[in-house]
C-alpha positions in Angstrom: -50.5 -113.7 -108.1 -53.6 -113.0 -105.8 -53.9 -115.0 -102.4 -56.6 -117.6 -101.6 -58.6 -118.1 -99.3 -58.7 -120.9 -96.8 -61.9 -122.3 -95.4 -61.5 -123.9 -91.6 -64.1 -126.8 -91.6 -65.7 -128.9 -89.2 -66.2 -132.3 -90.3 -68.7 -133.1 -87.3 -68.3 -135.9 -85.4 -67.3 -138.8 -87.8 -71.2 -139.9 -89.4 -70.7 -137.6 -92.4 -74.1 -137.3 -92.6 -73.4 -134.6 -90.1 -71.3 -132.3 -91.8 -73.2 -128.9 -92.8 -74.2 -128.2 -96.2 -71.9 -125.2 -96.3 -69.2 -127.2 -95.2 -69.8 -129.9 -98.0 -70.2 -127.3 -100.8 -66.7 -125.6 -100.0 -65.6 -129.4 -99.9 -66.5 -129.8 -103.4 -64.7 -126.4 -105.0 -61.6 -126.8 -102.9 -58.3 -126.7 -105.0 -56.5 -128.5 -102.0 -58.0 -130.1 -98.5 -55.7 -130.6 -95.8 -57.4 -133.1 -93.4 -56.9 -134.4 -89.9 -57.5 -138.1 -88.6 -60.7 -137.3 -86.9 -62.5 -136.2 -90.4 -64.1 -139.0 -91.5 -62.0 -140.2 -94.7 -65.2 -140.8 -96.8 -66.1 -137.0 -96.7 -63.1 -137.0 -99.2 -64.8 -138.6 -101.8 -67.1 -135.7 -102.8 -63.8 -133.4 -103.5 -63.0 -133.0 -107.7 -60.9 -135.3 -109.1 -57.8 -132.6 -109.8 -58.2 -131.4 -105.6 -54.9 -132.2 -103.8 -54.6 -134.0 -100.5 -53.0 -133.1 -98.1 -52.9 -135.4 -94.5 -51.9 -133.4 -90.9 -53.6 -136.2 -88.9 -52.1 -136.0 -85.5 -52.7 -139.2 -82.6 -51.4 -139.2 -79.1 -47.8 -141.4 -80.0 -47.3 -139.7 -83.5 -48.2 -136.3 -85.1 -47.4 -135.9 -89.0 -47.3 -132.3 -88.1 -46.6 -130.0 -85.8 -48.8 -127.4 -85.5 -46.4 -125.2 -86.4 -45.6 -127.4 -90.1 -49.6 -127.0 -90.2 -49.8 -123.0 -90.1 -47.5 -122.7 -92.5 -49.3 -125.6 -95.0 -52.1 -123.8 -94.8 -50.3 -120.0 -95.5 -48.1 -121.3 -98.2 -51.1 -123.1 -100.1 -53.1 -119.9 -99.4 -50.6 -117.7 -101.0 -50.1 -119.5 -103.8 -54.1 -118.5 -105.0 -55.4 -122.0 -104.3 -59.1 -122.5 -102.7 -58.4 -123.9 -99.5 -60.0 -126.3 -97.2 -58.6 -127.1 -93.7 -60.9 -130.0 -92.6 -61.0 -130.6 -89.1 -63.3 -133.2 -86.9 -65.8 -131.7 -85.1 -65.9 -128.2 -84.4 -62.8 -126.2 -85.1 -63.4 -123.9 -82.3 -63.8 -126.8 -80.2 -60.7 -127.4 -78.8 -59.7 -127.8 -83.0 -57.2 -125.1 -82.7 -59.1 -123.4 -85.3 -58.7 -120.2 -83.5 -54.8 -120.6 -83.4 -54.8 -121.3 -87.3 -57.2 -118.4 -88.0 -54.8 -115.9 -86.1 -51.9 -117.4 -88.4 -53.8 -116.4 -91.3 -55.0 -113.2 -90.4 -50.5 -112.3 -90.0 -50.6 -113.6 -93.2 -53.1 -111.7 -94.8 -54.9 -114.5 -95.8 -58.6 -114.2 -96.0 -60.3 -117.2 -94.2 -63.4 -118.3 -93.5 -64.9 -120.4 -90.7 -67.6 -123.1 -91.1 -68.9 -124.7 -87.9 -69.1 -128.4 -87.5 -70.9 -130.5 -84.6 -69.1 -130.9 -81.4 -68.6 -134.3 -80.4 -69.5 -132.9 -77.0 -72.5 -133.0 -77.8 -73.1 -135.6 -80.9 -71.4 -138.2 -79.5 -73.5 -138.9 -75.8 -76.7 -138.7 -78.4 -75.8 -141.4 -80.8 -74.9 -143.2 -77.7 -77.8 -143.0 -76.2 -76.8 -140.2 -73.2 -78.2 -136.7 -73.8 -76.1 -134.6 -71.8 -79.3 -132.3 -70.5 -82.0 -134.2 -68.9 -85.3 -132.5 -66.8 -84.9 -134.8 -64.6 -81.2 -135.1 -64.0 -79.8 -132.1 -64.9 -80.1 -128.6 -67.1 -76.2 -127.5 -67.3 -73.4 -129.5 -69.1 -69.3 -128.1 -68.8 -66.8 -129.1 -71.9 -63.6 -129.6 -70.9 -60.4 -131.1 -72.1 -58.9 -133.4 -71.1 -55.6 -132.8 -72.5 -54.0 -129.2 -71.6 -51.0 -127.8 -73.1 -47.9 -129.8 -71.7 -46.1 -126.6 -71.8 -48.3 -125.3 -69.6 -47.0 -124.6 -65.8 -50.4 -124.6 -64.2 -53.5 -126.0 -64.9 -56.4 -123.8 -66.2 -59.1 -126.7 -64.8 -60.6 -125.9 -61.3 -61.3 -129.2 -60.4 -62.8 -128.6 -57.0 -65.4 -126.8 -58.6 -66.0 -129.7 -61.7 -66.1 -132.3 -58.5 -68.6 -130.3 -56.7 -70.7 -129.9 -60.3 -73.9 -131.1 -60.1 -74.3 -131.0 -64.2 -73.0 -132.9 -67.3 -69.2 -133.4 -67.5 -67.8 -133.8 -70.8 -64.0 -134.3 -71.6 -62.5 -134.5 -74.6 -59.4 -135.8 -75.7 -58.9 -137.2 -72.3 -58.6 -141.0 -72.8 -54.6 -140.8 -72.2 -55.1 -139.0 -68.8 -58.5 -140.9 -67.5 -56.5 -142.0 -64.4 -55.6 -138.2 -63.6 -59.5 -137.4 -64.5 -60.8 -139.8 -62.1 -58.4 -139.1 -59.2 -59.1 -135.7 -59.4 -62.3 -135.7 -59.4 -62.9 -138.0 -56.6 -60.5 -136.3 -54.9 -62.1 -133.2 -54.4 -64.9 -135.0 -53.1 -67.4 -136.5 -56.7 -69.1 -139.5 -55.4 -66.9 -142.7 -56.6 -70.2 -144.2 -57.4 -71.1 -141.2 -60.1 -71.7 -142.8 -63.8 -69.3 -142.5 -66.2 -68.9 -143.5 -69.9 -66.4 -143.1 -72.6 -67.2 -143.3 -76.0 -65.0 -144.4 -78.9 -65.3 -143.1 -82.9 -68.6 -142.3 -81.3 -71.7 -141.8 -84.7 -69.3 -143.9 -86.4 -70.4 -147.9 -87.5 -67.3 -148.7 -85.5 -68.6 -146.5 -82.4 -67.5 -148.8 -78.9 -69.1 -147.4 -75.4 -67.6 -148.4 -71.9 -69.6 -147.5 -68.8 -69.0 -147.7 -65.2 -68.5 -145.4 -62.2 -66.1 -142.9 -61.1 -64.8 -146.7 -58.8 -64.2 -149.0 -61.4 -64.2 -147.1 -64.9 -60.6 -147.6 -64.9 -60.9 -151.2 -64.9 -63.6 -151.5 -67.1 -62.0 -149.4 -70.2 -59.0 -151.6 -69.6 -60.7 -155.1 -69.7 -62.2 -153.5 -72.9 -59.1 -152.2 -74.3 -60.7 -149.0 -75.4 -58.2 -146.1 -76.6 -58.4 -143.0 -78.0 -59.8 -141.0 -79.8 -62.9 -141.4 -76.9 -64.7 -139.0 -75.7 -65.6 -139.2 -71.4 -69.3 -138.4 -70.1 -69.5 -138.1 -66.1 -73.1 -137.3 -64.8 -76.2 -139.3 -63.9 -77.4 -138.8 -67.4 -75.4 -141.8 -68.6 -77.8 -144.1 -66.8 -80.2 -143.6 -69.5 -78.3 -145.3 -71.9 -79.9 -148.5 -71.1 -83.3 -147.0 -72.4 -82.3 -144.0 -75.3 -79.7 -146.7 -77.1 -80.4 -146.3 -80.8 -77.2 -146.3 -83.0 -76.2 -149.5 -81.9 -79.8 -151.6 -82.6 -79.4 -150.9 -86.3 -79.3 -154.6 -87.9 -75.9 -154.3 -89.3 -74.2 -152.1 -86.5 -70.2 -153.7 -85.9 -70.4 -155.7 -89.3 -67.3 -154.3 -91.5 -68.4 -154.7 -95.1 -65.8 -154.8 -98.1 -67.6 -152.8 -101.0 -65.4 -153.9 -104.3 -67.8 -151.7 -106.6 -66.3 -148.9 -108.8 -64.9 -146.1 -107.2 -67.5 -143.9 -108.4 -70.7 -146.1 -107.2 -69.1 -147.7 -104.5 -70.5 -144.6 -102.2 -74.2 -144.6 -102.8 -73.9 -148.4 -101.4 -71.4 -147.8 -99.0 -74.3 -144.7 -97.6 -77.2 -147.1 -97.8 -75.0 -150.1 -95.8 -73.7 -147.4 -93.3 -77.7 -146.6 -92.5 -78.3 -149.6 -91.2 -75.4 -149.6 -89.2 -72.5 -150.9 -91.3 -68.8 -150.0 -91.2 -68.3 -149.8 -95.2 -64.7 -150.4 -97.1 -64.4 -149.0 -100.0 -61.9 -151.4 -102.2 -62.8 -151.0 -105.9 -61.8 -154.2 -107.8 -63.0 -152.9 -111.5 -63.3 -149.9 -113.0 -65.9 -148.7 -115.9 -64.5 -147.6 -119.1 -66.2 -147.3 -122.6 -64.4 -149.8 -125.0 -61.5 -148.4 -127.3 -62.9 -149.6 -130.2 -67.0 -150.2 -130.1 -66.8 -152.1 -133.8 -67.9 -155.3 -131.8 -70.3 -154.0 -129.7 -72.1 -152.0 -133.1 -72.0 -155.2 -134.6 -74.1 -157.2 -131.9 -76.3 -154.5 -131.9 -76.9 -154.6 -135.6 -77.5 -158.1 -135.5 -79.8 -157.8 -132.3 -83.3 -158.5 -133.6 -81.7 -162.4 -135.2 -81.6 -163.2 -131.1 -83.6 -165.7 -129.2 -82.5 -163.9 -125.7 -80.1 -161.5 -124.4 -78.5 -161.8 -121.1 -76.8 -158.7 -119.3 -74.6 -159.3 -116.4 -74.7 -156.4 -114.6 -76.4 -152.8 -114.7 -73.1 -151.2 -116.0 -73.8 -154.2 -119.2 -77.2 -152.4 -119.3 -76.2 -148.8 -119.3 -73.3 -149.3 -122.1 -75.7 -151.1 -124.1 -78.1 -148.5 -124.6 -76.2 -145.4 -123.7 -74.4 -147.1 -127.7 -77.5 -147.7 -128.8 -78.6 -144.0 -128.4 -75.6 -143.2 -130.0 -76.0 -145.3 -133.2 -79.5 -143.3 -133.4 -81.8 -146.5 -132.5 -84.0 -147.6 -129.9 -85.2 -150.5 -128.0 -87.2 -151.4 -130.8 -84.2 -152.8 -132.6 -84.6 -155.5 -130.2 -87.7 -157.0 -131.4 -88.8 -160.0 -130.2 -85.1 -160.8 -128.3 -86.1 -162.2 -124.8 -84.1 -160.1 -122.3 
C-alpha cells in the first residue's frame, strides 16, 4: 500500500471565514481530519460525508492526547494511504507545534504539506478593535508565549528586555500564568499603569475582551471570570479600542441562536446570522427525504388543475413539488388557474 500524505492546517483564528482557500479545498478531499479545540467546529461541516473524525483537542486541565498519541495518529493514518488533514487553530507554526509534527513525519517518510493559517497574534487585537502597529504608538510588535515547556529548566523569555519594550506585546496561551506575566513584567521595571487587554474566542460571536493596566488587570479578568483560551495584548495600542471597536457593534453580537434547519441548510443561515454578529447552533430537528412511495404525491399532481388554491408550507414543500413535477414530464402549466 502507498503512504498518504498529511496536510498541517491552520484553521485561523476561530471566524471561519478566515481560513485560506487552500486550506478549505484540502478540507473538502480529506479521507480523515484530526482537529484540535481551537478549530472552529463549523469548518467541519464542509468535509464529505464518508471523511473520518478524529478529535486531539487539548485544554489546560485535560488533553485527549498527548502529543506523543497525536504524532503517531497522524503517522499511522498516513501510512495507511489515507488523505490527511491535521487541523490546527491558527497558524501551525505559531506556537501550533506544527513544526514538531512535521519533523515526526518527515522520520516517517510521510509526505506532508503545510498550509498557513492566521495568527491570532494578529487577528485577534483587530476584530477587537487594537491593531498591534500604530504610527503613532508604535511600529514593532514581539509574540510570545505565555506557556513554556514545563519540562523546561530555564526560561527562554528575557523578560528585562520585554519590560523595557517600547512596542506591542502579544502572549499567547498565557491566561493560566497572567499573574507570573504581570509580575514580571513590572518587575523589571514596565510602567504598572501600561494598558493591557486579554481577549477571549477572540473573531468568534462569543469573543469577550477585558482591559485594564499592568495594576489592576488581575482584578479585572477575575471580576469577569474570563479563562482561557485568551489571548494578552500589553502596549499603548489597546487604548484605541474605545474608537476602532467593530466586531462587537454588529446588531446581533452575544445573542446565541438555535438553528433547527436540516443539517444540510442549516449553514448558509447559520453564515448569514453569524455576519451580523450571532453565535449560531446548529441542532437539526428534521431532515429532508424524498417519499418512499410518490403514488400520493403523482396523484395530487394529476388532479392539480380541479384546485381552487394550493398552499405550500415551506420551500422544501416547493422544491419536492416541482423537482416530481419535472419528473412526471409536466410543467407549471398543469396548475392552471390553482391559486398558489
Amino acid at each position: 500500500m502507498s503512504k498518504g500524505k498529511v496536510y498541517l492546517i491552520g484553521a485561523g483564528p476561530g471566524d471561519i471565514g478566515l481560513i485560506t482557500v487552500k486550506g478549505l479545498e484540502c478540507l473538502k478531499k480529506a479521507d480523515v481530519i484530526v482537529y484540535d479545540r481551537l478549530a472552529n467546529p463549523r469548518l467541519l461541516s464542509y468535509k464529505r460525508n464518508d471523511c473520518e473524525l478524529i478529535y486531539v483537542g487539548k485544554s489546560p486541565d485535560r488533553h485527549t492526547l498527548t502529543q506523543d498519541e497525536i504524532n503517531q495518529v497522524l503517522v499511522d493514518e498516513g501510512l495507511k494511504g489515507k488523505n490527511v488533514v491535521r487541523l490546527k487553530g491558527g497558524d501551525p507554526y505559531v506556537f501550533g507545534r506544527g513544526g514538531e509534527e512535521g519533523e515526526v513525519l518527515r522520520a516517517a517518510g510521510i509526505e506532508f504539506e503545510v498550509v498557513p493559517g492566521i495568527t491570532s497574534a494578529i487577528s485577534v487585537p483587530c476584530y477587537a478593535g487594537i491593531p498591534v502597529t500604530h504610527r503613532d504608538f508604535t511600529s514593532t510588535f514581539t509574540v510570545i508565549t505565555g506557556h513554556e515547556d514545563p519540562t523546561k529548566e530555564d526560561s527562554s523569555i528575557n523578560w528585562p528586555r520585554l519590560a523595557t519594550d517600547p512596542g506591542t506585546l502579544i502572549f499567547l496561551m498565557g491566561v493560566g500564568n497572567l499573574s507570573k506575566i504581570v509580575g514580571q513584567l513590572t518587575k523589571y521595571g514596565k510602567d504598572p499603569q501600561t494598558p493591557i487587554a486579554l481577549i477571549r474566542w477572540g473573531t468568534r460571536p462569543e469573543q469577550q475582551v477585558v482591559t485594564g493596566t499592568l495594576a489592576n488587570i488581575i482584578e479585572e479578568v477575575a471580576k469577569a471570570k474570563l479563562t482561557s483560551p485568551a489571548i494578552i495584548i500589553v502596549g499603548k495600542v489597546v487604548t484605541l479600542r474605545d474608537t476602532l471597536s467593530w466586531f462587537e457593534q454588529k446588531p446581533l453580537f452575544g445573542k446565541r441562536i438555535l438553528v433547527t434547519r436540516a443539517r444540510e441548510q442549516a449553514s448558509v443561515l447559520s453564515e448569514k446570522l453569524e455576519a451580523l454578529g450571532a453565535e449560531a447552533w446548529e441542532y437539526p430537528t428534521i431532515e429532508i427525504k424524498e417519499p418512499a412511495d410518490s403514488t400520493a404525491l403523482d396523484q395530487a399532481i394529476a388532479e392539480a388543475g380541479t384546485y381552487d388554491w394550493m398552499i405550500f408550507t415551506s420551500a422544501n414543500g416547493v422544491n419536492a413539488f416541482f423537482k416530481r413535477l419535472k419528473a412526471l414530464k409536466l410543467d407549471i402549466r398543469t396548475l392552471g388557474a390553482v391559486k398558489i
